[in-house]
C-alpha angles and dihedrals in degrees: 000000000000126000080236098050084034084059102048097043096044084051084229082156093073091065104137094190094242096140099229094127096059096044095052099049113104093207086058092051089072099012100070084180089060125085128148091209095055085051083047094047090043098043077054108046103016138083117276093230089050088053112048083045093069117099086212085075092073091038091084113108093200090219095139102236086132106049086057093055108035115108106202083052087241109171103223100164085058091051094045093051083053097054094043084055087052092046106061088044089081092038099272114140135149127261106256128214126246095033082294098277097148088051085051086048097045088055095047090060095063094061098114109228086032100142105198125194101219098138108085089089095078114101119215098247090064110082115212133159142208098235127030146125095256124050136190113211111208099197115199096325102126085052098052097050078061095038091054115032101116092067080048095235118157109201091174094069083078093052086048096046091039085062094039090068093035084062095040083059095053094261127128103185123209105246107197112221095213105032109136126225103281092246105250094135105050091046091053090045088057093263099137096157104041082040094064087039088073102027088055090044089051086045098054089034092056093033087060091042083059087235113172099180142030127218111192124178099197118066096222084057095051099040089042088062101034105056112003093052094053096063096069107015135054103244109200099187140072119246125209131186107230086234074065095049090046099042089054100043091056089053085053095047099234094125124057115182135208133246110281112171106197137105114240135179116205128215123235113226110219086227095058102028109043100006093054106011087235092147105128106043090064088046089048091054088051107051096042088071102103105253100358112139127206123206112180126221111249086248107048137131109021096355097046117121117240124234088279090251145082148187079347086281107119115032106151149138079272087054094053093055094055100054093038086056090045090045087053093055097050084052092052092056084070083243119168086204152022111227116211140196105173119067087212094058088051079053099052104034098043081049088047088052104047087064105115098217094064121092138235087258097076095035117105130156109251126206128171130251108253091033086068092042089046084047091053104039109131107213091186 
């Protein structure tokens, strides 16, 4: 898309000035040379070149704050994706975290005859099959387990514990050995074209496995297929989140949880939260745990603040004051515990806190949503 159709689509005309957008963004908060409005302004009355040459340009957390809370309804996260995409067609592209070895990876897999070895995660006692109508798609999980060992995170858990329940409920959902990561990361990091080449390699892969639905466990995953396939591609099956799956199961009385006395805060994912409105369903999950108790973070819901990183763009010293502050606000709920939904949130927090400087105010165990529920599920 042009800067000029990205303007007018993204009704970056109607700006009134007023400044919300900036005082709202997390990353502006700590980044004084950082403002929403001044990349608006300048996307409007600037050059093209002088603007896709700013490295403001890839600051942006799309995390949506701003959209909420933009008067005029100006789609800033949609403008910012278009001039990313213009962006990396003269050779301009952010500087990635961790050498950029996901964005390598991501790359790699969408080599097309690429064969990948990522099954070896799967335990005996979960049943999954090769064909079926329901899949669950597992994302990069198994790489980042290697990616970020050092921090000893273990973002399979959430894979294990997603087809727990789906099993619980009666479900054994098809896992695909050579599915590819879904491409949010690239597209958000201006990659169009390897984006659809994966996009169009998942679609083909879970087309010839008859799937008819699709389970994910990670946001990006789910937003990424539910609105940004579609764009380019036919999609001829229905997505869920697994919050989805778990909040209707227990309407319809399928899942029965044991006792579990602490007190807990949970953290809302941009993706899910803003990006999609999914806010209950994980709630619902929550507090239907027996004596369990919730205490929300002053900002959550719309108004909560993201993990301070995305598409592995923007970790910075920036970056780190936004998730310790946001660690600080879960710890001062009283919470025993951070609930999480996103793998990338259990990443960037559980990194924030093995830096030896912080203190034990902003340090909380963290554990992710269906590994509680997994944890809790009474087979009797």
């Amino acid at each position: 898309m042009s800067i000029a159709k990205a303007i007018k689509e993204s009704r970056a005309y109607l700006c009134l000035e007023c400044g919300k957008c900036t005082g709202s963004c997390p990353v502006s908060r700590f980044n004084r040379g950082y403002s929403p409005r001044i990349l608006v302004n300048k996307a409007i009355r600037s050059g093209h070149l002088e603007l896709l040459k700013d490295k403001n340009i890839w600051v942006c957390l799309t995390c949506k704050l701003c959209d909420e809370r933009c008067p005029a309804n100006i789609d800033y996260i949609e403008l910012t994706l278009a001039i990313r995409q213009e962006a990396q067609k003269i050779g301009e592209e952010a500087i990635c975290s961790h050498g950029g070895a996901a964005q390598s990876l991501m790359r790699i897999m969408s080599t097309p005859d690429l064969q990948q070895k990522r099954m070896d995660w799967i335990d005996n006692d979960l049943e999954v099959a090769g064909s079926g109508e329901t899949l669950y798609f597992v994302g990069c999980l198994p790489y980042f387990d290697v990616l970020f060992k050092d921090i000893e995170v273990n973002t399979i858990k959430a894979a294990k514990a997603s087809i727990k329940i789906l099993n619980h409920l009666g479900i054994t959902p098809v896992v695909l050995p050579n599915e590819r990561c879904c491409g949010h990361d690239l597209l958000w990091g201006g990659e169009l074209e390897n984006f659809k080449k994966l996009a169009q390699y998942n679609i083909n892969e879970i087309n010839k496995a008859g799937v008819k639905k699709i389970i994910f466990s990670c946001p990006e995953g789910y937003r990424t297929f539910k609105i940004d396939y579609p764009k380019y591609f036919e999609c001829n099956f229905e997505v869920q989140h697994i919050t989805e799956v778990i909040a209707e199961a227990m309407d319809q009385g399928k899942i029965k949880l044991k006792e579990f006395a602490k007190t807990v805060s949970y953290q809302d994912p941009c993706r899910l939260g803003r990006h999609l409105g999914i806010y209950d369903e994980p709630r619902k999950a929550i507090t239907s745990v027996p004596q369990l108790k919730l205490k929300e973070m002053v900002r959550n819901r719309k108004s909560a603040i993201c993990c301070g990183v995305s598409a592995w763009m923007n970790c910075s010293t920036y970056s780190k004051s936004i998730q310790l502050a946001r660690l600080k606000e879960a710890k001062q709920t009283g919470a025993d515990l951070l609930v999480l939904a996103c793998p990338k949130c259990e990443i960037h927090f559980n990194c924030a806190m093995k830096d030896d400087k912080v203190g034990e105010d902003v340090k909380i165990e963290t554990i992710q949503l269906v590994t509680l529920i997994a944890d809790l599920l009474d087979g009797s």
